[in-house]
C-alpha positions, 0 to 999 in steps of 0.5 A: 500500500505504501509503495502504491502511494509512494509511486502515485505521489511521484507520478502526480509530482512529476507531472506538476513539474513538468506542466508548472512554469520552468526557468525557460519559462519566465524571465528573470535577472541574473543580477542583483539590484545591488550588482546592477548598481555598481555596473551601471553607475555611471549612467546612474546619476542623482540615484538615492538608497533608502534605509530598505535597499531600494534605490531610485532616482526622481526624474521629475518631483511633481507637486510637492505640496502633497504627497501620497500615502499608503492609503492612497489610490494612485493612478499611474504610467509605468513600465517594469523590466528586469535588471537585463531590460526584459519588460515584464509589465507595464501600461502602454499609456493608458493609466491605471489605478491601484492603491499603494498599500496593495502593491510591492514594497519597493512601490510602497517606498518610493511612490511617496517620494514624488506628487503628483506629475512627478516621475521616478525610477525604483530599483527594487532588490528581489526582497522588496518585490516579489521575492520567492513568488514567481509572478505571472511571466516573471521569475521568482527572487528577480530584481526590478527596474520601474518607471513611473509617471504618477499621474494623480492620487486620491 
């Protein structure tokens, strides 16, 4: 009985490995924030580091009379890519609206440094994103570059 089990298990196992998502599958970075950082710095002006690992650089602060909180719903531009530049996600120009305590921590820590109008490039280590989760074609543990256009935020 226990072998029976035992065969069945491995049978239903491999079959979930070989219809799950594979490496081949999904797109990832071989480099971490970190190492991108360090080979990219000399295009990398103005970059700042939070207290968190993520980096950004504000292309253009907005408004700064207000900024957002998490508690916000923030309607924005973005295009996400892997620290090779392969473009996982991103808005096509039409905006779209999400509250900012849903999303990634890197999104959670670096929106609210722009209002507004403003713009920002975030450099979010795997652990500030998605982390272990392999996220729709994106692989787990990858590094992210985003950038953002927040349009407005309520």
């Amino acid at each position: 009985m226990m072998l029976r089990l035992f065969l069945w298990l491995a049978f239903v196992g491999g079959a979930f490995i070989l219809v799950g998502c594979s490496e081949d599958d999904c797109i990832g970075s071989d480099q971490d924030i970190d190492e991108y950082i360090i080979s990219n710095s000399a295009d990398l002006q103005n970059l700042i580091e939070t207290e968190q690992g993520v980096y950004y650089i504000i292309d253009e602060p907005g408004d700064t009379t207000s900024r957002p909180t998490l508690s916000s719903a923030i309607t924005v531009n973005y295009v996400g890519t892997t620290t090779e530049r392969d473009t996982f996600d991103q808005t096509s120009g039409t905006p779209v609206t999400f509250i900012l305590d849903e999303l990634i921590e890197g999104w959670r820590i670096g929106i609210p440094q722009i209002g507004a109008g403003g713009s920002i490039r975030l450099f979010v280590p795997a652990n500030r994103g998605y982390g272990a989760n392999q996220a729709a074609n994106l692989c787990a543990n990858s590094a992210l570059i985003f950038d953002i256009d927040l349009i407005s935020f309520q």
